[in-house]
Biopython code that builds the backbone (N, CA, C, O; Angstrom):
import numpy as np
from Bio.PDB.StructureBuilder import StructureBuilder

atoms = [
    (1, "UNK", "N", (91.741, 48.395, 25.519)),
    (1, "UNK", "CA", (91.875, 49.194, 26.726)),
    (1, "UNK", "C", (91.146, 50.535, 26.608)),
    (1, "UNK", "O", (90.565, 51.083, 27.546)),
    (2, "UNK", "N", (91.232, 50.988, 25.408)),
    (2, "UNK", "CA", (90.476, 52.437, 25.324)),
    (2, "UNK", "C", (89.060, 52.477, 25.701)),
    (2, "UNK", "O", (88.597, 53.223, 26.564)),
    (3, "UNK", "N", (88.294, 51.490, 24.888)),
    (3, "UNK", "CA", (86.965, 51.266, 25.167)),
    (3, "UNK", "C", (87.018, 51.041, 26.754)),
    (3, "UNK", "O", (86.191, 51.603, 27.472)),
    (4, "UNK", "N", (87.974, 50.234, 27.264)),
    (4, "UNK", "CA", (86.964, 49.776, 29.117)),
    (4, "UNK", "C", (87.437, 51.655, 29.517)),
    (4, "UNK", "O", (86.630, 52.226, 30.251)),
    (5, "UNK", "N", (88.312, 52.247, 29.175)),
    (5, "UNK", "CA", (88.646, 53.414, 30.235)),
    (5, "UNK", "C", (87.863, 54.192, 29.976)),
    (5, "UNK", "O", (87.546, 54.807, 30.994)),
    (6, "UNK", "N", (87.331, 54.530, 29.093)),
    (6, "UNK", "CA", (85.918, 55.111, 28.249)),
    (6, "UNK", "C", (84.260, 55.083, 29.069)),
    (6, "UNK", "O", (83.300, 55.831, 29.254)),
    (7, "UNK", "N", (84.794, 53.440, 29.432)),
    (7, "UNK", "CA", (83.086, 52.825, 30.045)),
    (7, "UNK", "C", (83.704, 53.463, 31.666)),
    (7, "UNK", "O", (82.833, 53.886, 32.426)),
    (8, "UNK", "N", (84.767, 53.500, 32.015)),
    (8, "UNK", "CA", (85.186, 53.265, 33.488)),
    (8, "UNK", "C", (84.956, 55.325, 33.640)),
    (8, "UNK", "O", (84.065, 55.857, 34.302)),
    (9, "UNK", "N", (85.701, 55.844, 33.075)),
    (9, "UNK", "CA", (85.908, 57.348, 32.743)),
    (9, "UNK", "C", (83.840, 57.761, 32.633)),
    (9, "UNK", "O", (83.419, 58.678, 33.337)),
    (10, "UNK", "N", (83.196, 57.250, 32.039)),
    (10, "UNK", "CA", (81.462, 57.710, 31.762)),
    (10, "UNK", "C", (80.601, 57.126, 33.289)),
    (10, "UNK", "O", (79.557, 57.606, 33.730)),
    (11, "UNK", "N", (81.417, 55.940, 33.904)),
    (11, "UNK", "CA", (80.694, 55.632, 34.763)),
    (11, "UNK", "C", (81.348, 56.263, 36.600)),
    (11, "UNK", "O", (80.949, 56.316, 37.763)),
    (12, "UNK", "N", (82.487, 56.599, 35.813)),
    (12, "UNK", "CA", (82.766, 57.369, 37.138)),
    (12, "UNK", "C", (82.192, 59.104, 37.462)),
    (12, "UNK", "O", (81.909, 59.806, 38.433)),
    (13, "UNK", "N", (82.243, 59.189, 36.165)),
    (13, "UNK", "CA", (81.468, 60.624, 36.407)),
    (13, "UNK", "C", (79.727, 60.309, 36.579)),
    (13, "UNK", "O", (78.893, 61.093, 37.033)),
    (14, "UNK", "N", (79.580, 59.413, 36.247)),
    (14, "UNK", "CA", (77.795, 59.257, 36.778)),
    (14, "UNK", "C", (77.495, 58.974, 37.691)),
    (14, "UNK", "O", (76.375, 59.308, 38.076)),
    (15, "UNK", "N", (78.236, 58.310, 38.400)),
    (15, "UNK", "CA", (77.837, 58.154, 39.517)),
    (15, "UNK", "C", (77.774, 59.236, 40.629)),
    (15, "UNK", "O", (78.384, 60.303, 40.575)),
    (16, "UNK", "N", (76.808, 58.760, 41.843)),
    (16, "UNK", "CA", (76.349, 59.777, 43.101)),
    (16, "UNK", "C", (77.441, 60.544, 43.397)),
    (16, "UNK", "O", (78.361, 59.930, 43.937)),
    (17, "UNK", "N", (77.644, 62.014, 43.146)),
    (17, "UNK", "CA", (78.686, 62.462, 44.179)),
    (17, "UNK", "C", (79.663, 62.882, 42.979)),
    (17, "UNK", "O", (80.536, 63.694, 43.286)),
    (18, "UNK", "N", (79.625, 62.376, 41.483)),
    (18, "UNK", "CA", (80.324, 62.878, 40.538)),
    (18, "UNK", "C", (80.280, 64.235, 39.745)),
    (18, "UNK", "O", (79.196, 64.809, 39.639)),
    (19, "UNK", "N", (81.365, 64.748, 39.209)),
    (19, "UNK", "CA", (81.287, 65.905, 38.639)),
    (19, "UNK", "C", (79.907, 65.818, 37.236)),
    (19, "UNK", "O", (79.627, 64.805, 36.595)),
    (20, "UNK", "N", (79.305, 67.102, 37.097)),
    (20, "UNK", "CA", (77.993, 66.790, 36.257)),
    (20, "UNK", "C", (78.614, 66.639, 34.669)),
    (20, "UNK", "O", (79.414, 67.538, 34.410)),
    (21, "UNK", "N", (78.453, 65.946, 33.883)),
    (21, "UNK", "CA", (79.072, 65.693, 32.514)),
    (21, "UNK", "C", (78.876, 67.024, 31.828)),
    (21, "UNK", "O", (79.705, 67.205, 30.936)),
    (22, "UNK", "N", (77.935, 68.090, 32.009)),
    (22, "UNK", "CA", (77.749, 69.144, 31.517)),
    (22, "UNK", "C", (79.104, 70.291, 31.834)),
    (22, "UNK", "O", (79.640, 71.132, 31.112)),
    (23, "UNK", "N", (79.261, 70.005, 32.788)),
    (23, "UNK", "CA", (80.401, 70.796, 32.728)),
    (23, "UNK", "C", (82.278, 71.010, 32.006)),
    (23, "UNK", "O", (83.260, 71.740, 32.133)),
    (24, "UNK", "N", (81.762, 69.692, 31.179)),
    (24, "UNK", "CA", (82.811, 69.330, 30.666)),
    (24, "UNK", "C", (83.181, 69.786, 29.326)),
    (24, "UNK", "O", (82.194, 70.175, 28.702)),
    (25, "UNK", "N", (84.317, 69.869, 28.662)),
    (25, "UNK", "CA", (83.669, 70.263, 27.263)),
    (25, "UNK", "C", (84.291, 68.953, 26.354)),
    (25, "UNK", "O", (84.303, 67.811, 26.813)),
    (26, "UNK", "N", (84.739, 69.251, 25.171)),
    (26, "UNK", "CA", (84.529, 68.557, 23.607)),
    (26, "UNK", "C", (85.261, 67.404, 24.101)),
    (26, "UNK", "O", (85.055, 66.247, 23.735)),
    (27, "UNK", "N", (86.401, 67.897, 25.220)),
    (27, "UNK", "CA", (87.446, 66.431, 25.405)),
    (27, "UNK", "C", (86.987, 65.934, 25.916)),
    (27, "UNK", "O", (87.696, 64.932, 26.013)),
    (28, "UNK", "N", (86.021, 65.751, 26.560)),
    (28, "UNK", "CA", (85.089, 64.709, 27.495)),
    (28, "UNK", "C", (84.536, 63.934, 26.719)),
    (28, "UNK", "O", (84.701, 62.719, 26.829)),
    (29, "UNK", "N", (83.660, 64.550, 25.646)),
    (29, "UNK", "CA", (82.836, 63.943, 24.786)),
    (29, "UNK", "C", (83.676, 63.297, 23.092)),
    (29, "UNK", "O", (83.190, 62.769, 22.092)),
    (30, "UNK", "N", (84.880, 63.627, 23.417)),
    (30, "UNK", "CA", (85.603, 62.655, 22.798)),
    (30, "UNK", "C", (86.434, 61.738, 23.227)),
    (30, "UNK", "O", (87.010, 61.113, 22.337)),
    (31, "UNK", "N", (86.744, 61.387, 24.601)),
    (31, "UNK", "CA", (87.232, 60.723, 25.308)),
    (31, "UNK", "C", (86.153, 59.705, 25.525)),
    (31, "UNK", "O", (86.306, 58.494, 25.688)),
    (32, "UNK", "N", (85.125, 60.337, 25.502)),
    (32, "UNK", "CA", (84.308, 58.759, 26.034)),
    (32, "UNK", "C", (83.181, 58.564, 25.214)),
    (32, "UNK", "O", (82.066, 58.158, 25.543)),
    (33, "UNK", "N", (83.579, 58.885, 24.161)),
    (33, "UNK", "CA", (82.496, 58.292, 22.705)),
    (33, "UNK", "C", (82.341, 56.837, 22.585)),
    (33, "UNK", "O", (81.366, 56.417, 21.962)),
    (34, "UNK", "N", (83.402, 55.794, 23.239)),
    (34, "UNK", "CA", (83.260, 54.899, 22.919)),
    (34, "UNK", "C", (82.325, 54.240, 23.855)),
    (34, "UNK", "O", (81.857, 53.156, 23.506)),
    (35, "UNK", "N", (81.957, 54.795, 25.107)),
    (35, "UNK", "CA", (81.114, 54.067, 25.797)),
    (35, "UNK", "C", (79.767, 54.317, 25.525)),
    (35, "UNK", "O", (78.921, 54.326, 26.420)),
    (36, "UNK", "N", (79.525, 54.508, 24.410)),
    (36, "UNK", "CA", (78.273, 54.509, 23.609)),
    (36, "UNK", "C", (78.387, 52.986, 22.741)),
    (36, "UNK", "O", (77.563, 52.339, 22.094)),
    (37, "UNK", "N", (79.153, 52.877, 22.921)),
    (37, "UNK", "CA", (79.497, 51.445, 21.875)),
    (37, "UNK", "C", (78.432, 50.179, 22.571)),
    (37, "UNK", "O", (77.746, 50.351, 23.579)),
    (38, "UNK", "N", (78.484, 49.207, 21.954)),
    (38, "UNK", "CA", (77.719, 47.743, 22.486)),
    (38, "UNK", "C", (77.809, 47.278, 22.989)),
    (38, "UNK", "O", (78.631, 46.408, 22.702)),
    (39, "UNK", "N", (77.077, 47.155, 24.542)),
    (39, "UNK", "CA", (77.660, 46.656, 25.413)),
    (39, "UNK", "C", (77.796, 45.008, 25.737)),
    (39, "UNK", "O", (78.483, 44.461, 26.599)),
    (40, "UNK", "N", (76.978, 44.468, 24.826)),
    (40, "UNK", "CA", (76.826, 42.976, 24.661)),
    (40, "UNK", "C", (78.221, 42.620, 24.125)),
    (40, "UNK", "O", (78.956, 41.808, 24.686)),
    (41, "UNK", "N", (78.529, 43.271, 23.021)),
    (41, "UNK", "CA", (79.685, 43.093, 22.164)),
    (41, "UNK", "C", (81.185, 43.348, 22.820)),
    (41, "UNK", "O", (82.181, 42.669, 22.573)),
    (42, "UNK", "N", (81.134, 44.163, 23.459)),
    (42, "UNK", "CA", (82.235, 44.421, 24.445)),
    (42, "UNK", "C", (82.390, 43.453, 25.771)),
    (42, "UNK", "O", (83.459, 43.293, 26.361)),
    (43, "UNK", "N", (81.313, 42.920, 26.089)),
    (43, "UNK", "CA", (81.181, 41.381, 27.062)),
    (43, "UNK", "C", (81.604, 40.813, 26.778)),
    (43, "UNK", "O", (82.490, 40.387, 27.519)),
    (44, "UNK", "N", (81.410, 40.056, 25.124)),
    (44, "UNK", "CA", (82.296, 39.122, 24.984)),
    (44, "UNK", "C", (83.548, 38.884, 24.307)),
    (44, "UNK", "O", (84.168, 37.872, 23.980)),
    (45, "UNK", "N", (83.783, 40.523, 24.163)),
    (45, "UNK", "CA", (85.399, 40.553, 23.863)),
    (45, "UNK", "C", (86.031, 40.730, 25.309)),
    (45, "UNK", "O", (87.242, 40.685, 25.529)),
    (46, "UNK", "N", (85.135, 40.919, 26.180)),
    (46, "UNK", "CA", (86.409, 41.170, 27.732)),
    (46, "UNK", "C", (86.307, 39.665, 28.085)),
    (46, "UNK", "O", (87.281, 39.203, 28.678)),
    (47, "UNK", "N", (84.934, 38.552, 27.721)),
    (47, "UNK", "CA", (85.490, 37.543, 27.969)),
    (47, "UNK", "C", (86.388, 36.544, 27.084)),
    (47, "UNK", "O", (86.914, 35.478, 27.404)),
    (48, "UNK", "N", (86.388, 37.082, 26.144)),
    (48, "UNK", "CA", (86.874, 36.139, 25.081)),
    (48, "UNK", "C", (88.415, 36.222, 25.192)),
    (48, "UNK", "O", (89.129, 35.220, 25.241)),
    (49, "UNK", "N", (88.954, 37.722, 25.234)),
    (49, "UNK", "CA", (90.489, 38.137, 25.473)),
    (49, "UNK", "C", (90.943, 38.465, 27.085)),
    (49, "UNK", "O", (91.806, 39.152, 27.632)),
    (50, "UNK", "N", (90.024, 37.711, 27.444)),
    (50, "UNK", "CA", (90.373, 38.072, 29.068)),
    (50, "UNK", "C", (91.504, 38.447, 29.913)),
    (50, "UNK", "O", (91.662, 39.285, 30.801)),
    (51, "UNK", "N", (92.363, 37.415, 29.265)),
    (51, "UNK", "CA", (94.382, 37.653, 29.870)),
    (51, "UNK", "C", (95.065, 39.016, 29.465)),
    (51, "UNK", "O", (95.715, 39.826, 30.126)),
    (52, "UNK", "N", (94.711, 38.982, 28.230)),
    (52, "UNK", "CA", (94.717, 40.344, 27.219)),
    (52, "UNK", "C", (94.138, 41.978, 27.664)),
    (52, "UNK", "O", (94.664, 43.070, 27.444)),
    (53, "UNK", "N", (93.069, 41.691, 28.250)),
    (53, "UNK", "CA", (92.635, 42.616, 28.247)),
    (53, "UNK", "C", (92.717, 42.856, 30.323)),
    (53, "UNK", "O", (92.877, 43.954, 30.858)),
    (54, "UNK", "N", (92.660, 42.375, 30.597)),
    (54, "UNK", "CA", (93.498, 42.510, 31.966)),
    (54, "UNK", "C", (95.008, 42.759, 31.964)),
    (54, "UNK", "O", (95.393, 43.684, 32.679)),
    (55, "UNK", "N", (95.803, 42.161, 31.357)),
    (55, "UNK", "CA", (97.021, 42.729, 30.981)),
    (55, "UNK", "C", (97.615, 44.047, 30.760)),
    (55, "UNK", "O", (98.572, 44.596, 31.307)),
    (56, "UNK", "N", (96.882, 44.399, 29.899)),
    (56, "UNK", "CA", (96.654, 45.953, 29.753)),
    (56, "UNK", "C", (96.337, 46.896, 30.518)),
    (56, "UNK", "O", (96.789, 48.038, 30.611)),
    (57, "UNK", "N", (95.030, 46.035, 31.413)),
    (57, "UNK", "CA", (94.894, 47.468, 32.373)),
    (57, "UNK", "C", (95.634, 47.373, 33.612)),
    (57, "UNK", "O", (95.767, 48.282, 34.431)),
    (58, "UNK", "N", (96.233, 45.882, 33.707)),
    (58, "UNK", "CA", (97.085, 46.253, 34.868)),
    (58, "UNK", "C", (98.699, 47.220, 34.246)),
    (58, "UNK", "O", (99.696, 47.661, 34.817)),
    (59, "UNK", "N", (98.365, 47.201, 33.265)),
    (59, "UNK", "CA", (99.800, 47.863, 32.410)),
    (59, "UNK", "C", (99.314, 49.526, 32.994)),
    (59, "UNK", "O", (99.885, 50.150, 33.888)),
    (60, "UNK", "N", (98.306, 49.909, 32.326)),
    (60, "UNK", "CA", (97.340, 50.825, 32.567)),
    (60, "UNK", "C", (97.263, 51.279, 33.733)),
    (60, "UNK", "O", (97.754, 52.399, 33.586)),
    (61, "UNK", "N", (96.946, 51.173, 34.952)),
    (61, "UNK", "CA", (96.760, 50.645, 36.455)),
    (61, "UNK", "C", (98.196, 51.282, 37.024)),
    (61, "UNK", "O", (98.310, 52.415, 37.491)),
    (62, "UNK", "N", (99.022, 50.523, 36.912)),
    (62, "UNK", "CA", (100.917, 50.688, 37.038)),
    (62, "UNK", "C", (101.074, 52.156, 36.708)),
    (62, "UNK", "O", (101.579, 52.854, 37.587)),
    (63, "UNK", "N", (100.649, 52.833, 35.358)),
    (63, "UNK", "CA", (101.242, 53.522, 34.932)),
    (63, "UNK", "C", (100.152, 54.930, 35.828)),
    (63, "UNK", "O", (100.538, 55.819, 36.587)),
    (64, "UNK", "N", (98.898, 54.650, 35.384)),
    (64, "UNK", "CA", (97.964, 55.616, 36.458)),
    (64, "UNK", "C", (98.291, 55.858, 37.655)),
    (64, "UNK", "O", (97.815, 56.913, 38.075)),
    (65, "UNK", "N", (99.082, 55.146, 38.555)),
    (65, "UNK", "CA", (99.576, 55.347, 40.009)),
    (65, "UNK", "C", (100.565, 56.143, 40.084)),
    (65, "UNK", "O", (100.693, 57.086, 40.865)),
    (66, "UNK", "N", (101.448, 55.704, 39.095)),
    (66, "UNK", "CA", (102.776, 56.576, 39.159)),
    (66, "UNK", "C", (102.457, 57.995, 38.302)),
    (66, "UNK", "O", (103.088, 59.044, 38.173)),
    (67, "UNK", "N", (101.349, 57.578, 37.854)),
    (67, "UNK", "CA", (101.138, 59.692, 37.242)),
    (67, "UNK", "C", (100.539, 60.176, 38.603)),
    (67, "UNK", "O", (100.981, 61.318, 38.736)),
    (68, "UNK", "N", (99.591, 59.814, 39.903)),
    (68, "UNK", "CA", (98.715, 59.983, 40.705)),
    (68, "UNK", "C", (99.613, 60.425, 41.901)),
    (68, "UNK", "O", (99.365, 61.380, 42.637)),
    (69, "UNK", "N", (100.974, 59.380, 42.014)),
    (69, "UNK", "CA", (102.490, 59.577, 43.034)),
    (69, "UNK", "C", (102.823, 60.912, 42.710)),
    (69, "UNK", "O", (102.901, 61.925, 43.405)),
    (70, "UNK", "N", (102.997, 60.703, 41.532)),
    (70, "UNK", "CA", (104.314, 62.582, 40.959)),
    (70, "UNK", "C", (103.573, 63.428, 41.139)),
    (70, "UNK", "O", (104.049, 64.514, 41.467)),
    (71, "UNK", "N", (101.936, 63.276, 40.989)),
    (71, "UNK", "CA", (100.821, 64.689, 41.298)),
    (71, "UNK", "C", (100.964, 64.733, 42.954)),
    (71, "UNK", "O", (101.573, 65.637, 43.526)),
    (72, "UNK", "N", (100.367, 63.712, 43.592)),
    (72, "UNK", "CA", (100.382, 64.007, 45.168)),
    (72, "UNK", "C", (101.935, 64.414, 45.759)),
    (72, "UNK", "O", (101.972, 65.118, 46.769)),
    (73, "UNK", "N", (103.406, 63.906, 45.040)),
    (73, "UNK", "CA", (104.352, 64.317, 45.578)),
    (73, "UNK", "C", (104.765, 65.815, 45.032)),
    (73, "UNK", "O", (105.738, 66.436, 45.458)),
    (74, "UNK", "N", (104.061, 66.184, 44.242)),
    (74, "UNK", "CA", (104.734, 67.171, 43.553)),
    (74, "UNK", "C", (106.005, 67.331, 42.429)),
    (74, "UNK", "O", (106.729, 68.154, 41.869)),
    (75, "UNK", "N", (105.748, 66.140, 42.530)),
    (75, "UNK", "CA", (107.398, 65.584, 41.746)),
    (75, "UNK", "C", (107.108, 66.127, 39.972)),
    (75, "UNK", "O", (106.622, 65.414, 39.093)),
    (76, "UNK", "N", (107.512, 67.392, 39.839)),
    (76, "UNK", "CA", (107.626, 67.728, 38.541)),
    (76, "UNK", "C", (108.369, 67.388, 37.530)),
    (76, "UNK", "O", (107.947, 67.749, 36.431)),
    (77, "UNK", "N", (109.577, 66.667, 37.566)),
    (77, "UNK", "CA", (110.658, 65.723, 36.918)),
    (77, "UNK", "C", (109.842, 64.786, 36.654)),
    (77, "UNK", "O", (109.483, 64.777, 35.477)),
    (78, "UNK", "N", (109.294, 63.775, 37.483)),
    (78, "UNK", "CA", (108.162, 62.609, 37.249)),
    (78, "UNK", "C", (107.310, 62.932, 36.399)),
    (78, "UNK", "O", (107.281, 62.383, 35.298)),
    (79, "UNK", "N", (106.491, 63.849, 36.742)),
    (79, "UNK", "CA", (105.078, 64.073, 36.087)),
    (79, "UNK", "C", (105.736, 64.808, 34.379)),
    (79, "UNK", "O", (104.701, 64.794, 33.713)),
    (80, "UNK", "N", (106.686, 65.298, 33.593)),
    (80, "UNK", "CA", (107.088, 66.110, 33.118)),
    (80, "UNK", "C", (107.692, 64.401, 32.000)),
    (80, "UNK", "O", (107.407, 64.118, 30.836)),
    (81, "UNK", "N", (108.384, 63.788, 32.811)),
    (81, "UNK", "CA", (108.860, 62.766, 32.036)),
    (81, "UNK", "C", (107.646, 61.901, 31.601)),
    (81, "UNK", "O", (107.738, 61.357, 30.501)),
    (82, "UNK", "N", (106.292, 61.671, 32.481)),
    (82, "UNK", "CA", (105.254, 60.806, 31.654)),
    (82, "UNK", "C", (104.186, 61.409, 30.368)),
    (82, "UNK", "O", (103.532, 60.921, 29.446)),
    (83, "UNK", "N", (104.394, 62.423, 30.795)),
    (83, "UNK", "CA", (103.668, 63.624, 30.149)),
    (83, "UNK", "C", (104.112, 63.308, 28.431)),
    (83, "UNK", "O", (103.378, 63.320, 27.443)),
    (84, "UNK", "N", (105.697, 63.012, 28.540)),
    (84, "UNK", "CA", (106.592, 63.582, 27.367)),
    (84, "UNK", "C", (106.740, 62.290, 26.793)),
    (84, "UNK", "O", (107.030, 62.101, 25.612)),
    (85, "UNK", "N", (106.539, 61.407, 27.636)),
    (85, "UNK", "CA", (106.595, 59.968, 27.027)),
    (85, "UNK", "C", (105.107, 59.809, 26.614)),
    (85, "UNK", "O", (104.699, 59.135, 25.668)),
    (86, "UNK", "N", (104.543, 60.365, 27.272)),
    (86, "UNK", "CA", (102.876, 60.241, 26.735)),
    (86, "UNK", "C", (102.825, 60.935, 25.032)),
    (86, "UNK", "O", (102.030, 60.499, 24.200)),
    (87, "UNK", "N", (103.676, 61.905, 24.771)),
    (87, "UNK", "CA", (103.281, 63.074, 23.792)),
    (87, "UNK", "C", (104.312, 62.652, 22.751)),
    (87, "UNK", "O", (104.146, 63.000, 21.582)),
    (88, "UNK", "N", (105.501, 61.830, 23.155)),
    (88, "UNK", "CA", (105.688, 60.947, 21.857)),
    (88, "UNK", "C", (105.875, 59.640, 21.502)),
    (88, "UNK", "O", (106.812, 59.071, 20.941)),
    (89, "UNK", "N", (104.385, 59.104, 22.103)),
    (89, "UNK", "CA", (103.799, 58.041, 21.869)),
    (89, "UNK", "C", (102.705, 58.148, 21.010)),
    (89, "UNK", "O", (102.257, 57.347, 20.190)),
    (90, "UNK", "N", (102.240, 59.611, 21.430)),
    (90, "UNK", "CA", (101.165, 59.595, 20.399)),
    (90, "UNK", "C", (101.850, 60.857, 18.830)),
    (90, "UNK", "O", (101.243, 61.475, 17.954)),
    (91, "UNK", "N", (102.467, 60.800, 18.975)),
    (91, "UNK", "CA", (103.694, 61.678, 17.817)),
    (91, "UNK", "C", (104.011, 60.505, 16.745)),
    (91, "UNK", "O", (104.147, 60.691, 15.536)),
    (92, "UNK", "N", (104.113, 59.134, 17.486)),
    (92, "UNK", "CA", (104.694, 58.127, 16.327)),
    (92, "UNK", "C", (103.631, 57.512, 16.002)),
    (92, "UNK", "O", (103.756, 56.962, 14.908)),
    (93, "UNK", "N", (102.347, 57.323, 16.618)),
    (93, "UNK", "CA", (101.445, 56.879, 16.421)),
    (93, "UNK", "C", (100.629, 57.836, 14.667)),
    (93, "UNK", "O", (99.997, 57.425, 13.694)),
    (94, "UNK", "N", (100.998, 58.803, 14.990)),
    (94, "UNK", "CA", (100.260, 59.807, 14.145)),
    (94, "UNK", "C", (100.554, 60.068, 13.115)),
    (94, "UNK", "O", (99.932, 60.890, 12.442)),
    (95, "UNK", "N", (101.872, 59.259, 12.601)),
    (95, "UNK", "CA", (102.511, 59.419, 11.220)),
    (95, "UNK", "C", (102.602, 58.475, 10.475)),
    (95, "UNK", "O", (103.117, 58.612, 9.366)),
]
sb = StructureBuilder()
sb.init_structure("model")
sb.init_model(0)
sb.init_chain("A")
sb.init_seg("    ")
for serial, (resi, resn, name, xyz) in enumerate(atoms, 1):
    if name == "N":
        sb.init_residue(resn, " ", resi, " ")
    sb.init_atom(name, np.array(xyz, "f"), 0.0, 1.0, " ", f" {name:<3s}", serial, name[0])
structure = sb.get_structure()
């Protein structure tokens, strides 16, 4: 999943009408290091794990809406609880 949000995250800012990548700083360019990766090679892992890797981003997808809801509603309880579930997910990951 990291790699497609990587390719999806580099190709949304390139495109017509997108913010210029220059204006971004180090977290940009470490967020989407991976879409420098192979793109042949990444073809046939999205076809090879296909269920898998759709799975995920509809996991992905689900969870992006409801961060996108609590921003447009203002809902600071919402946005405050994904935030915190976000920050120790990557807390257990890191030890």
């Amino acid at each position: 999943l990291p790699q497609f949000v990587a390719f999806a995250l580099c190709a949304s800012v390139g495109r017509d009408g997108g913010i210029a990548p220059a204006l971004f700083g180090s977290g940009f360019r470490d967020t989407t290091r991976l879409a420098l990766s192979d793109h042949d090679m990444w073809i046939a892992i999205a076809r090879l794990n296909k269920e898998s890797v759709l799975r995920a981003m509809d996991e992905f997808s689900s969870l992006w809406s409801e961060l996108r809801a609590a921003i447009v509603a203002d809902d600071e309880a919402a946005l405050r609880r994904i935030l915190q579930e976000a920050r120790a997910c990557k807390e257990r990951s890191a030890s």
